[in-house]
N, C-alpha and C positions, 0 to 999 in steps of 0.2 A: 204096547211097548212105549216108554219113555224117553224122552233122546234129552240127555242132560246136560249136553254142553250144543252150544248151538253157532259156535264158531264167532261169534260176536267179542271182538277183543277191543277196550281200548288201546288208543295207542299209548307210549309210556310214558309215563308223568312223573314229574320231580315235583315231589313234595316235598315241602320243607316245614321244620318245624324248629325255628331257633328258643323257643321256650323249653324244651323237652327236659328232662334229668334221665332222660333214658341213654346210657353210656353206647348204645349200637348204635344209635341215632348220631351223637355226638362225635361219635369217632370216626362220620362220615360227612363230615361237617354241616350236621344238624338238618340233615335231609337225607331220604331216601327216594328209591324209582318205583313206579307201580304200573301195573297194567289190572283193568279188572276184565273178568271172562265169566259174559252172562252164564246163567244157569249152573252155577258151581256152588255156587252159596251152602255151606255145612256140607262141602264134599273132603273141607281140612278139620275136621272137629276133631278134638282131645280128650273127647267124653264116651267114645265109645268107640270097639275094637277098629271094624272094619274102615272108617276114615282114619281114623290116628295111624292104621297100617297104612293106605294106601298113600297117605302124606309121607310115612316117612320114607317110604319106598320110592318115591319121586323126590325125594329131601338129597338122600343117598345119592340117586342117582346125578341130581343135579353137581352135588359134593364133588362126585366121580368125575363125573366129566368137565369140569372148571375149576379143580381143586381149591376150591373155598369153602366157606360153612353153611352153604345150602342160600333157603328164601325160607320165608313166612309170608302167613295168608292172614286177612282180616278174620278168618274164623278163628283164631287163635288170638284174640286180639283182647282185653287188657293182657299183657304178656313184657316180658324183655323190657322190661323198666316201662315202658309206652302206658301212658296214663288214659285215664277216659278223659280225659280231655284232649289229648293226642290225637286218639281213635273219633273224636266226633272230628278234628281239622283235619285228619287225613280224611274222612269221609270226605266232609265238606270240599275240598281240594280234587278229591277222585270223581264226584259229581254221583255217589255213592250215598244210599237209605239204609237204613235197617231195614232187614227182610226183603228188598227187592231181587232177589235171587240171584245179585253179581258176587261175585267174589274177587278182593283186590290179592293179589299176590305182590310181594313188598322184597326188595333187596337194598341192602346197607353197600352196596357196592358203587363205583364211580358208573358214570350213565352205559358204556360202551356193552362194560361186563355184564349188569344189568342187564341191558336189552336183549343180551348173547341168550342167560339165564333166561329169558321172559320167551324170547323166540322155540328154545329148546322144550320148553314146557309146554305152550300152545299144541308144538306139533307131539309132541307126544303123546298128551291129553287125547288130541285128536284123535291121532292112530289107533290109541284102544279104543275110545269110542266107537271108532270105523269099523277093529274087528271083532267088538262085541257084537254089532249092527249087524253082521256080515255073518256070523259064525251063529245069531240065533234065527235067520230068515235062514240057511242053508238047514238048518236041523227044523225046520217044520219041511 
């Protein structure tokens, strides 16, 4: 059994990016808030069914409960005007590699509602985690 999130969160970082043409960027005055959470990496991909659902059902959910337009993840990343040049100073910034198995989740939002958004995803994430854990050692 695999255990794919491993509770390791950073804390939330303002990243800024005053060069950007990306208009979400911009219209948050040229910064966003991140948090990365080891072990998630390609768990938001847009390339294949089962992460593109599970994203956006956590997308949703977020929408739902903070009436805004969700988050983005660095798997999803050239995206939303955000350039590869964007995504190597938000790496850089997040203290983030390619392929080291973190994944940044990213909100265009001012810091408070961010963190709100960031908090609500952590234990979420968690929770299933927990009851996948839970629900496949009780069925052996």
């Amino acid at each position: 059994m695999s255990i794919w999130f491993t509770q390791e969160v950073s804390p939330l970082i303002r990243i800024v990016l005053p060069s950007t043409r990306s208009r979400l960027v911009q219209q948050n005055s040229g910064c966003l808030y991140g948090c990365c959470l080891a072990g998630m990496e390609r768990r938001f991909r847009k390339d294949h069914p089962i992460p593109l659902a599970y994203g956006r059902r956590l997308c949703d959910l977020v929408r739902e409960q903070f009436t805004c337009g969700g988050f983005f993840t660095s798997d999803e990343l050239p995206r939303y005007g955000i350039s590869r040049a964007d995504v190597r100073e938000i790496y850089a910034q997040m203290g983030k590699t390619p392929n080291d198995g973190s994944l940044i989740v990213l909100c265009a939002y001012e810091q408070e509602l961010s963190r709100r958004i960031c908090a609500f995803l952590i234990e979420h994430i968690y929770c299933e985690k927990e009851q996948s854990v839970s629900g496949a050692s009780s069925a052996s």
